[in-house]
MIDRENDREN-292653 format. One record per residue: residue in one letter; chain; x, y negated, z of N, C-alpha, C, O in turn. Coordinates in pm, 1 decimal. Layout:
a	A	X	Y	Z	X	Y	Z	X	Y	Z	X	Y	Z $
...
//
This chain:
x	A	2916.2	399.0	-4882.3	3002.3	422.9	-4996.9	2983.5	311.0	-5098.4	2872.9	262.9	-5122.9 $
x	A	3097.7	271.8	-5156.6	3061.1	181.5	-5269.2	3117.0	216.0	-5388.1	3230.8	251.3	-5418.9 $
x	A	2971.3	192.0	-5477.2	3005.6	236.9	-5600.2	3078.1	132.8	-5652.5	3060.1	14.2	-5624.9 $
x	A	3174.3	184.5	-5741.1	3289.2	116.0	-5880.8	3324.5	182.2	-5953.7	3261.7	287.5	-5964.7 $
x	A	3429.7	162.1	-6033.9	3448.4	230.1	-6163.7	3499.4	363.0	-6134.2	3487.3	446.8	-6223.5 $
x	A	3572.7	408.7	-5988.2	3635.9	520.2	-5946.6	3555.3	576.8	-5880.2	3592.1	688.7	-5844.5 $
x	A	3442.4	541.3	-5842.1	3359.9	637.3	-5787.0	3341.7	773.1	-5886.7	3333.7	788.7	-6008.5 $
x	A	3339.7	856.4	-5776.9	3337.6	1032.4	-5917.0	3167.6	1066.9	-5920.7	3094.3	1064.5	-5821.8 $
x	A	3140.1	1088.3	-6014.0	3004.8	1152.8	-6002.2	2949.7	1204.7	-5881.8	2849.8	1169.9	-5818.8 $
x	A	3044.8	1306.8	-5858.6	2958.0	1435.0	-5746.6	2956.4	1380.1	-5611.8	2901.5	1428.1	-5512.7 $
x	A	3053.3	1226.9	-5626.0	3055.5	1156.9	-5460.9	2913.4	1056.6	-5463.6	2833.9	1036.3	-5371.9 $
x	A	2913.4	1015.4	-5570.8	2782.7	914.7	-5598.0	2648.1	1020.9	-5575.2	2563.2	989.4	-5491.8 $
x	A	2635.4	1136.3	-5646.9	2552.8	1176.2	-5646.4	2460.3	1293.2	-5483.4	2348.6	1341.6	-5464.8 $
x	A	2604.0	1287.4	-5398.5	2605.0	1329.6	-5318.4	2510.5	1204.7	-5199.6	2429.9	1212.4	-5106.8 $
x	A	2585.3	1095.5	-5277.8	2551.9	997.2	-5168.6	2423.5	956.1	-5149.0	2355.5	940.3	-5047.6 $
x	A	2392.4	934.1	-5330.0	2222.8	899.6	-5408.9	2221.4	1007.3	-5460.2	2314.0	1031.7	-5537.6 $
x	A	2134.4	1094.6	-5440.7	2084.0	1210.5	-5516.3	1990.3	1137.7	-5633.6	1990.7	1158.6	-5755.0 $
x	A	1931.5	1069.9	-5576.2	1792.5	1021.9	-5670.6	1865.9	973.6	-5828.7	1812.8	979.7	-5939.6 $
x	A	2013.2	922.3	-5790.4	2055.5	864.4	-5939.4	2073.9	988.3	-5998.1	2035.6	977.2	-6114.6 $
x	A	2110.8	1094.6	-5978.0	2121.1	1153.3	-6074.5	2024.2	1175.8	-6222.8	2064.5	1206.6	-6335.0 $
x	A	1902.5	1151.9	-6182.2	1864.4	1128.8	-6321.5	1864.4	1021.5	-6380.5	1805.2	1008.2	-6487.6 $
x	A	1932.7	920.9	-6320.4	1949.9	793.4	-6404.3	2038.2	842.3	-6502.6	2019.3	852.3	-6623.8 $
x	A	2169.8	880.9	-6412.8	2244.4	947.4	-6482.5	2270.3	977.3	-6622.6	2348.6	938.7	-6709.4 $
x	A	2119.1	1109.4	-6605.2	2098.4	1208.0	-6686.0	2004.0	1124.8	-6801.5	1995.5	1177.0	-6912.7 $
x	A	1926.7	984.6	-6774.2	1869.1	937.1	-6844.7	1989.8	884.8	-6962.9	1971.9	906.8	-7082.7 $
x	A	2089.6	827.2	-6921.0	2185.0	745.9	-6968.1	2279.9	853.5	-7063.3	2297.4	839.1	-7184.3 $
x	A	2329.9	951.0	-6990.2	2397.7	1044.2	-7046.0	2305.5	1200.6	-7053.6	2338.4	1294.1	-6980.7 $
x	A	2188.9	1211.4	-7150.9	2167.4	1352.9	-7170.7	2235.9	1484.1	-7146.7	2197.7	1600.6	-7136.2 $
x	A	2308.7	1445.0	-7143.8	2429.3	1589.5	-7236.0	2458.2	1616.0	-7088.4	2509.2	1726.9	-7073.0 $
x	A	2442.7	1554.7	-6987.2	2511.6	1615.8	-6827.7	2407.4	1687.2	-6765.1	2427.6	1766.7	-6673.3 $
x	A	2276.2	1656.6	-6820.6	2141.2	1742.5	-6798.8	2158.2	1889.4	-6843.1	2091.2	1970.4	-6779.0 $
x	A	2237.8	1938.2	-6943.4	2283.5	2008.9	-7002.3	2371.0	2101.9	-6935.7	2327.8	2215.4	-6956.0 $
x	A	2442.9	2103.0	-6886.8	2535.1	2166.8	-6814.8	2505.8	2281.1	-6708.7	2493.9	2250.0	-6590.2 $
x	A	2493.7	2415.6	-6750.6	2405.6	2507.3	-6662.9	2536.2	2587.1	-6622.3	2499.1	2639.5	-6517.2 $
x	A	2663.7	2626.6	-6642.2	2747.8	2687.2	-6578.7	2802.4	2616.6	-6453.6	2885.8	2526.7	-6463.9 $
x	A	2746.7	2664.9	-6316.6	2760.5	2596.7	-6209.2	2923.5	2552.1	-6188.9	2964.5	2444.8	-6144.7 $
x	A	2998.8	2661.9	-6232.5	3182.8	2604.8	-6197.9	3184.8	2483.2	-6267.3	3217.6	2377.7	-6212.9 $
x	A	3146.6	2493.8	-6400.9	3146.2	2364.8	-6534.3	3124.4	2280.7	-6507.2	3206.4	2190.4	-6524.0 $
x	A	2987.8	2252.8	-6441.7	2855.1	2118.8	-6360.8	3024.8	2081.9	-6252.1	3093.9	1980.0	-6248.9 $
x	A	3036.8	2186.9	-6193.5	3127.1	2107.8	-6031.1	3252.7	2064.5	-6101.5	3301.9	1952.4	-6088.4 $
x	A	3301.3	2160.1	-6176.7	3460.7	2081.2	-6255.2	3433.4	1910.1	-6326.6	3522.4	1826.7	-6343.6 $
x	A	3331.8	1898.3	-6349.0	3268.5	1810.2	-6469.3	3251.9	1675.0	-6347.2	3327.4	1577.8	-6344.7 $
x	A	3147.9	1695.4	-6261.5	3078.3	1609.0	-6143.2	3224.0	1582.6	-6087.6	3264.7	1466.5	-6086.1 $
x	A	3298.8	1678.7	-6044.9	3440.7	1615.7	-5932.1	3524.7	1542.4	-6023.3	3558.9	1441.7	-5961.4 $
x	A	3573.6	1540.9	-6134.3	3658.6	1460.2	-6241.6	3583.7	1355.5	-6308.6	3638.2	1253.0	-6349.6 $
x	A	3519.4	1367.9	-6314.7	3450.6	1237.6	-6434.6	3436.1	1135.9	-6314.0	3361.1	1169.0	-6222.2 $
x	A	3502.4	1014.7	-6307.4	3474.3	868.2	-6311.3	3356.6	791.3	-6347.6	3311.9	837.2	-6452.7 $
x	A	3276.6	677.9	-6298.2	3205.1	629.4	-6373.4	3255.2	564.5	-6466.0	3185.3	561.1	-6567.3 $
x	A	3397.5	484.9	-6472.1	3479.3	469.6	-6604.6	3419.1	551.5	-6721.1	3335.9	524.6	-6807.7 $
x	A	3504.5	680.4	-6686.0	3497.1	781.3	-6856.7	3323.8	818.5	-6865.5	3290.0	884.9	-6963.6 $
x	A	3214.8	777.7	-6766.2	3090.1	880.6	-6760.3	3036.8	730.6	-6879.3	2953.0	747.8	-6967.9 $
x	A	3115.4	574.6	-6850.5	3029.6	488.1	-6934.8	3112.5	483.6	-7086.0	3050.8	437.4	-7182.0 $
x	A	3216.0	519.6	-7099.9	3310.0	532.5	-7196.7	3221.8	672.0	-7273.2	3219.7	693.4	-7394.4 $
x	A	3182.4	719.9	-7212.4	3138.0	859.2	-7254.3	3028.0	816.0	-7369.2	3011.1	842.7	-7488.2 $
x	A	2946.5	715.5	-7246.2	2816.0	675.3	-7251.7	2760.8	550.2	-7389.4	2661.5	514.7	-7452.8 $
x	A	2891.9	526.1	-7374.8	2928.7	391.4	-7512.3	2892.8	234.9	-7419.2	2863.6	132.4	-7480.8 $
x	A	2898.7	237.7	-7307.9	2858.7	150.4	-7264.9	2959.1	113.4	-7166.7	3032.5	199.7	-7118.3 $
x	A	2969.9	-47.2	-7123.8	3035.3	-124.6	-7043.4	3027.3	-48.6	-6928.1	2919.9	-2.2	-6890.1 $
x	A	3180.1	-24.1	-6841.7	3161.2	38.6	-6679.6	3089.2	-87.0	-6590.2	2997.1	-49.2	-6517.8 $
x	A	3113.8	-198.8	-6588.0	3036.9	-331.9	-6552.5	2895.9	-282.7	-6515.4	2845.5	-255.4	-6406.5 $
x	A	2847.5	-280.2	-6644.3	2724.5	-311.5	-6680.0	2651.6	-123.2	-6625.8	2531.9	-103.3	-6647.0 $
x	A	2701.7	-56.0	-6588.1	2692.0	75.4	-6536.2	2656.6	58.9	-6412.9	2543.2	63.3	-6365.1 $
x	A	2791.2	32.9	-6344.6	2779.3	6.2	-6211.0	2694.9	-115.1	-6158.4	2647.2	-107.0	-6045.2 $
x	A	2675.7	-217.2	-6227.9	2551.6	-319.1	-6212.7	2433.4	-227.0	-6185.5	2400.4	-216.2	-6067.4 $
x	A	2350.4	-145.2	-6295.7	2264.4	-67.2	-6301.1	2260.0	41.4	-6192.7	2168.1	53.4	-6111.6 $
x	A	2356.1	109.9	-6198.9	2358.7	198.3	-6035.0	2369.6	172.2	-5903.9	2344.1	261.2	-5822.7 $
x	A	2420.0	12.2	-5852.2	2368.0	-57.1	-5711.5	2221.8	-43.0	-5746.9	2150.1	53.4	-5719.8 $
x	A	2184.1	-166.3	-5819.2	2066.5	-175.7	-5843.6	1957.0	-61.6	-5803.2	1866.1	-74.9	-5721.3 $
x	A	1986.4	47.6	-5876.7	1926.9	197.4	-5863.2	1907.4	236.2	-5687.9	1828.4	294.5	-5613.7 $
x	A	1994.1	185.3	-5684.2	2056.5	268.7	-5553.4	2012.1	148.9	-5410.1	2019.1	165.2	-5288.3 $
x	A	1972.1	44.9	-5483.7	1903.7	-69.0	-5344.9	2025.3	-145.5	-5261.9	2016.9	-193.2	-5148.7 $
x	A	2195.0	-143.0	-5390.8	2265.3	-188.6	-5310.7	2330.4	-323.9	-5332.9	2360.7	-318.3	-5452.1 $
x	A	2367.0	-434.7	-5290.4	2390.5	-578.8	-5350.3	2475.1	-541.4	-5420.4	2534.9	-435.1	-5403.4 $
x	A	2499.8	-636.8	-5529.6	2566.6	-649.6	-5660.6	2672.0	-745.9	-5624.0	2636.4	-861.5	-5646.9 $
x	A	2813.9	-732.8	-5564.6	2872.9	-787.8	-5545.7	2964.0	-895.0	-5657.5	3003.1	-830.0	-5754.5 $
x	A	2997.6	-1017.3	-5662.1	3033.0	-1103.2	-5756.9	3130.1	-1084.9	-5843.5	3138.2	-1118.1	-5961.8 $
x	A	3235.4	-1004.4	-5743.9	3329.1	-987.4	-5829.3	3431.4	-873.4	-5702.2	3472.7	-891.3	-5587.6 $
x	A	3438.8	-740.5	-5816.4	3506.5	-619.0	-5793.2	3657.6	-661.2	-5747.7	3726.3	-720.9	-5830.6 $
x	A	3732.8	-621.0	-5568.2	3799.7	-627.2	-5582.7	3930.6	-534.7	-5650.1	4048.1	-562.3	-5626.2 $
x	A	3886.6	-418.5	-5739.7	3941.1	-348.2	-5777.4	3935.5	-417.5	-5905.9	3958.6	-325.7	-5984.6 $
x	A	3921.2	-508.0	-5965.1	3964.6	-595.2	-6069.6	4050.3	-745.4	-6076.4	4046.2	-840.0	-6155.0 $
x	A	4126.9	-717.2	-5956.8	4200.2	-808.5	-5902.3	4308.6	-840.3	-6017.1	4373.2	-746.1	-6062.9 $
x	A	4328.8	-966.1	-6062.4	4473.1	-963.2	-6150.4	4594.9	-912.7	-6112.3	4620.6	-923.7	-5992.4 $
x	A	4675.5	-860.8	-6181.7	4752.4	-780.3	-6156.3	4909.1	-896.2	-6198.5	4935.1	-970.2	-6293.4 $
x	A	4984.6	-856.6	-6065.6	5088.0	-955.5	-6112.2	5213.0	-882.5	-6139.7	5232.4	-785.1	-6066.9 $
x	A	5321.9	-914.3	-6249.0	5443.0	-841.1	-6282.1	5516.2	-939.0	-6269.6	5501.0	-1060.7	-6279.8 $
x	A	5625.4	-849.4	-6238.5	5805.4	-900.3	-6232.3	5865.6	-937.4	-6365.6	5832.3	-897.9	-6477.3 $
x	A	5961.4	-1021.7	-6330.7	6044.6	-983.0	-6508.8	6082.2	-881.4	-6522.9	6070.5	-887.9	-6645.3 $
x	A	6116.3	-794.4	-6509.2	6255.6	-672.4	-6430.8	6120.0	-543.4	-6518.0	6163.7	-459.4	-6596.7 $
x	A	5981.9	-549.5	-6490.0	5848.8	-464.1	-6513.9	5895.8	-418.5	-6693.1	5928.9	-506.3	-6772.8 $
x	A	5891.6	-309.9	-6720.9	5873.1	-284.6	-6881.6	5752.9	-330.3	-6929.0	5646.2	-336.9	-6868.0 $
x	A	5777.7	-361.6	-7043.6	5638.3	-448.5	-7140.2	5560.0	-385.7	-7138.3	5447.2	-430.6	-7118.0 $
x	A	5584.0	-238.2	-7160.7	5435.8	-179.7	-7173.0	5339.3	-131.2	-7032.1	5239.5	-60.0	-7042.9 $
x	A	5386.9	-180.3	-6912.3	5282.0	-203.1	-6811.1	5160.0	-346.2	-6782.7	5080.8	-365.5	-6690.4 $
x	A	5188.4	-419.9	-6896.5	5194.2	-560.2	-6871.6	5074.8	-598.2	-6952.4	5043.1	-699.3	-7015.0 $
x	A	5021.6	-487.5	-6930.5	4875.2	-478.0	-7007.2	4741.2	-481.9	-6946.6	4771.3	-478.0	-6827.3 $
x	A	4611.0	-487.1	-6951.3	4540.4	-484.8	-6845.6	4457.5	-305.0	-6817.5	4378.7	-231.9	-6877.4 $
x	A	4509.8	-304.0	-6734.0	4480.9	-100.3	-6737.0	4311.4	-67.2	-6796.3	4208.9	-133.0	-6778.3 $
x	A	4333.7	60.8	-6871.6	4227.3	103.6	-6911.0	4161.0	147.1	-6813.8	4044.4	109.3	-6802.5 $
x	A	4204.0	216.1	-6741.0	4140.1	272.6	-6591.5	4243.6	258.8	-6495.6	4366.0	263.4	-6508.0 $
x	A	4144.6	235.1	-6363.8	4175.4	234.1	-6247.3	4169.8	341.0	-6171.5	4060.3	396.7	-6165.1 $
x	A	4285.6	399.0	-6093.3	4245.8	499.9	-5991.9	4256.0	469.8	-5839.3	4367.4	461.7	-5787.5 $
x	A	4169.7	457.2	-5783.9	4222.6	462.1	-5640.7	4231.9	526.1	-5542.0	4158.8	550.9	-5446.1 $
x	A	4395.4	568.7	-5594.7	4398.2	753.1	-5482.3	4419.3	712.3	-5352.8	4462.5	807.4	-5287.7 $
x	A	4406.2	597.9	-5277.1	4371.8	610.4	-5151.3	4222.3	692.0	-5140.6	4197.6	804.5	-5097.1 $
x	A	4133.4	588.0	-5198.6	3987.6	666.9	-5168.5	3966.0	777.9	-5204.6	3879.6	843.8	-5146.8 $
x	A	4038.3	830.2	-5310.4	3986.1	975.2	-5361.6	4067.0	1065.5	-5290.5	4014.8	1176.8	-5296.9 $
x	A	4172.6	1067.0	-5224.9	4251.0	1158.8	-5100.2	4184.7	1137.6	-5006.0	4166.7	1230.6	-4927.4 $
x	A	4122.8	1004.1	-4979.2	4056.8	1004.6	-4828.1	3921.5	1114.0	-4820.6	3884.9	1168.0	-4716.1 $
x	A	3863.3	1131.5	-4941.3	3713.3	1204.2	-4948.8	3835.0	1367.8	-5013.8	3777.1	1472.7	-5041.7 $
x	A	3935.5	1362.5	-5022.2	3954.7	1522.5	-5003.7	3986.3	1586.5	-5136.7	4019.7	1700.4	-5169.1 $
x	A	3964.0	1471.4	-5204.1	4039.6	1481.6	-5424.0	4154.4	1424.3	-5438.5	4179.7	1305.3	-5419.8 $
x	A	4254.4	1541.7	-5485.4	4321.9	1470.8	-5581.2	4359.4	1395.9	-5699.6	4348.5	1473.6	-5794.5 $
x	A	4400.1	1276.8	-5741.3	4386.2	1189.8	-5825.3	4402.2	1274.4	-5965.4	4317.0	1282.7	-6054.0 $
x	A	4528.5	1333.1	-5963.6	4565.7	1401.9	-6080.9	4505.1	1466.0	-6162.3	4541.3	1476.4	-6279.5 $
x	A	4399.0	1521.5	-6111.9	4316.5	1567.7	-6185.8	4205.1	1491.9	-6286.9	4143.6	1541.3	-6381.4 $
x	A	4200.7	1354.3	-6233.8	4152.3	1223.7	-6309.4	4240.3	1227.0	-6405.6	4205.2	1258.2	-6519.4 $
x	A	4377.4	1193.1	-6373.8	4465.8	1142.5	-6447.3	4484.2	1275.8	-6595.4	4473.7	1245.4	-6714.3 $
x	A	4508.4	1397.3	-6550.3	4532.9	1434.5	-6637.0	4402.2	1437.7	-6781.2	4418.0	1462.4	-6900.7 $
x	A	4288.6	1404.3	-6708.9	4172.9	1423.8	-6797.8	4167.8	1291.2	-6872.0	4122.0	1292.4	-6986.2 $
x	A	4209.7	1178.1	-6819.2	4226.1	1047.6	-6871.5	4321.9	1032.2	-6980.7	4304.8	989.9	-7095.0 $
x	A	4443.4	1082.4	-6911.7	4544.2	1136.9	-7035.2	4480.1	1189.5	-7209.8	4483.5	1140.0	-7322.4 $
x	A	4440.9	1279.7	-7165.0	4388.6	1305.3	-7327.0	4305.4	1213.7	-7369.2	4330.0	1175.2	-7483.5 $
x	A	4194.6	1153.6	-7305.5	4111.4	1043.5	-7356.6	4177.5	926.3	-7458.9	4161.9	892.6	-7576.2 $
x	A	4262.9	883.2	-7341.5	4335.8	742.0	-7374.8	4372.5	760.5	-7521.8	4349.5	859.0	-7591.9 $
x	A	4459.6	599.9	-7568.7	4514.7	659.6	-7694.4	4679.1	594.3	-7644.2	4697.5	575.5	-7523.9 $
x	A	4781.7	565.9	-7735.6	4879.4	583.3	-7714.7	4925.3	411.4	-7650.2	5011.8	380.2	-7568.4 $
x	A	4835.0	332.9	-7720.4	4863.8	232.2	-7605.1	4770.0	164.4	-7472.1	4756.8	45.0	-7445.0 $
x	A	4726.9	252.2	-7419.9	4612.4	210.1	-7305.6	4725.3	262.5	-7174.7	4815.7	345.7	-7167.9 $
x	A	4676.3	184.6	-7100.0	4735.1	222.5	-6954.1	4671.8	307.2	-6858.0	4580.1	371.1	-6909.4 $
x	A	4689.3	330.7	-6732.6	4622.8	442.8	-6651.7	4708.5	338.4	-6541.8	4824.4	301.6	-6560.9 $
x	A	4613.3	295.5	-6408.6	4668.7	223.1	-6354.3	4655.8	286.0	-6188.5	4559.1	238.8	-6128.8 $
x	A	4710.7	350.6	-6136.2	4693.0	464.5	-6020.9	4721.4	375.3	-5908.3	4800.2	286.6	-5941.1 $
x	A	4675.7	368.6	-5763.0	4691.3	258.9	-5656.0	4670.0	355.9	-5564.4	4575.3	434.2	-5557.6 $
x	A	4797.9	341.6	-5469.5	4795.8	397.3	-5351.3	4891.0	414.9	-5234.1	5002.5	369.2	-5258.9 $
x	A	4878.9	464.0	-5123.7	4960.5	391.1	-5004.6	5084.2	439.0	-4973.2	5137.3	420.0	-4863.8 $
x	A	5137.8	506.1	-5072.1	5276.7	567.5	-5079.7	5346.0	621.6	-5226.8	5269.5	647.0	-5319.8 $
x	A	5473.3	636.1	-5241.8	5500.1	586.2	-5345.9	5493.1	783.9	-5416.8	5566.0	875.6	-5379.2 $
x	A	5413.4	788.9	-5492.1	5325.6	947.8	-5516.5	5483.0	1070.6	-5613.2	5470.1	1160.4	-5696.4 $
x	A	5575.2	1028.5	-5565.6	5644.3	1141.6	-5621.8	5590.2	1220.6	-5683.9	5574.9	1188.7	-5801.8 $
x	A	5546.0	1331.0	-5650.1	5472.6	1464.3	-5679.1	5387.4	1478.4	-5808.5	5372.0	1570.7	-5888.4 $
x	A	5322.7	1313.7	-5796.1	5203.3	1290.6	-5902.5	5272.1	1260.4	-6013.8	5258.1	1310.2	-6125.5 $
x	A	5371.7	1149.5	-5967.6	5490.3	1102.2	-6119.7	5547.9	1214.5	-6138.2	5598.5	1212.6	-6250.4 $
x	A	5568.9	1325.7	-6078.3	5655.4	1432.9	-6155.4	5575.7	1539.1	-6263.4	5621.6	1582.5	-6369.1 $
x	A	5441.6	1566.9	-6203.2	5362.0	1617.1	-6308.0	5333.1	1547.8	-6402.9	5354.5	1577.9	-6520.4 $
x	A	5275.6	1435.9	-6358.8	5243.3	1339.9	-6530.3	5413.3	1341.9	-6606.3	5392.0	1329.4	-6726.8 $
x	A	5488.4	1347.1	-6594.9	5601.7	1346.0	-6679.7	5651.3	1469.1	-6693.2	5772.7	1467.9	-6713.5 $
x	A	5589.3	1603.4	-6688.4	5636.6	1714.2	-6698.0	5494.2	1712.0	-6873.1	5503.9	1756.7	-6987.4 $
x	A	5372.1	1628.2	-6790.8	5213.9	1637.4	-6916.2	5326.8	1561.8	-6995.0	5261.2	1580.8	-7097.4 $
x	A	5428.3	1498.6	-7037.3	5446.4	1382.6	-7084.9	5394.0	1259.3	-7146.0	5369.7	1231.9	-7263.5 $
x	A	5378.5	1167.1	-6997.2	5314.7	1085.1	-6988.8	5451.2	1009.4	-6953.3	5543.5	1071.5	-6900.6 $
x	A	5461.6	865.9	-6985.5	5555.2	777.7	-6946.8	5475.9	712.2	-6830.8	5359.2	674.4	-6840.1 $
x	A	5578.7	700.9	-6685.4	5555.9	665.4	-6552.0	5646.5	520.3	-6553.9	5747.0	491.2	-6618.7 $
x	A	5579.1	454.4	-6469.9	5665.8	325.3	-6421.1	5597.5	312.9	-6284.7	5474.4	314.7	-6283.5 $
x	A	5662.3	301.0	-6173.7	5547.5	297.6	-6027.9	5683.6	204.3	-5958.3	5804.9	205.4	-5979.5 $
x	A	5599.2	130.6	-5871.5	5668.6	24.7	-5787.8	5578.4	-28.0	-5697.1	5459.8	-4.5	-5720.6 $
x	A	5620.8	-129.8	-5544.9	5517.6	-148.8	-5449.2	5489.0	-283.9	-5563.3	5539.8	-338.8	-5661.0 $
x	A	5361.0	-291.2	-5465.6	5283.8	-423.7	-5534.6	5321.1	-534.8	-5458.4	5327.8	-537.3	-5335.5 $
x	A	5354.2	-660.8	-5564.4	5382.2	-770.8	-5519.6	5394.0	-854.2	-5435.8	5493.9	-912.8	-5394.1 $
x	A	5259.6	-862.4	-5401.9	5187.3	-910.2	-5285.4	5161.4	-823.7	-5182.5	5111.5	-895.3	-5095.8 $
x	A	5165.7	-723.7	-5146.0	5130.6	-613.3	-5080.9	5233.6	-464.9	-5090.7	5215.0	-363.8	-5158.4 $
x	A	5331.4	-493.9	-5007.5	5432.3	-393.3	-5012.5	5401.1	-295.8	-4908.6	5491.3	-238.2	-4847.7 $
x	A	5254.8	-270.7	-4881.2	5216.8	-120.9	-4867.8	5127.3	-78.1	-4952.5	5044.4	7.9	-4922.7 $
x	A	5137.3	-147.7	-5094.4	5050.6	-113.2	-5148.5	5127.9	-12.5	-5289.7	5218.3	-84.5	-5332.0 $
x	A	5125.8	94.1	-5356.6	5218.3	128.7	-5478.7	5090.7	151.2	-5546.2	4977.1	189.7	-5518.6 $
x	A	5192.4	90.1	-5697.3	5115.9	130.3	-5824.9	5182.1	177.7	-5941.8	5287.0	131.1	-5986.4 $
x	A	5110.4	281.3	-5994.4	5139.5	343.7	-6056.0	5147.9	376.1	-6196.6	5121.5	493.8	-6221.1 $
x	A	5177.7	303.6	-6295.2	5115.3	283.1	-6435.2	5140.9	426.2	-6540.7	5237.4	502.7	-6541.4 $
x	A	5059.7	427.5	-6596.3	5047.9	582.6	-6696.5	5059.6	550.9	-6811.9	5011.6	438.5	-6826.4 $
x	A	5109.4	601.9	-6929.3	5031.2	589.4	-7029.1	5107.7	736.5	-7139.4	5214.1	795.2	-7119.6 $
x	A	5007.4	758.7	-7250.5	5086.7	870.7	-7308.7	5221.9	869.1	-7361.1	5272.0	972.2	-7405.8 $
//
């Protein structure tokens, strides 16, 4: 498994048990959590994104610290931080660099749905941050709920990769 900014807690912690008290060193307050539904709602949604956003600290500099933890190379550079290229034709307000990344290939492949990120990201964000969703078909279902939450959707294949769709969010 490789950790990044979309890795979810309860998959990391499943994977490395031992981090969990790094975790818990970093973020107290998850040590805290004694209602077992709460702990599993909490562990399956939280991102290491929002767990370092939480945390006041760089997701970078997180996930640096949790290979590390975890005995695994520190790769140079995340390809889930790939530049992102737009069309003219793209509305301005995708043309930003996303606050978060989702990648609902991997999180459907382990058996989660994205949306449930998304909608928790939703309230986080503020009114101009993006939500940047990636995945191998073009997610109807998902754009229809986020625009029922009212969230403004823009989704199209990716540039370079027309099996690839992305999905941009924002409130």
């Amino acid at each position: 498994m490789k950790i990044k900014n979309t890795t979810t807690l309860d998959s990391l912690i499943t994977e490395y048990p031992h981090l969990k008290l790094t975790l818990i060193s970093i973020l107290p307050d998850l040590g805290n959590l004694e209602q077992a539904q709460l702990k599993e709602k909490v562990l399956s949604t939280t991102t290491l994104e929002h767990f370092a956003r939480k945390a006041g600290m760089e997701v970078s500099d997180l996930v640096k610290d949790l290979k590390n933890a975890a005995g695994l190379s520190i790769e140079e550079k995340d390809p889930s931080a790939d530049t992102l290229e737009f069309d003219p034709s793209d509305p301005d307000w995708i043309q930003v660099t996303p606050t978060l990344r989702i990648d609902g290939v991997e999180m459907l492949s382990r058996g989660e749905h994205p949306l449930s990120v998304i909608k928790t990201s939703l309230e986080e964000i503020t009114a101009d941050q993006v939500i940047l969703l990636t995945t191998n078909f073009h997610p109807n279902p998902m754009i229809e709920a986020m625009v029922e939450l009212g969230a403004e959707v823009f989704s199209r294949k990716a540039i370079k990769d027309d099996l690839l769709f992305l999905t941009f969010i924002k409130k």
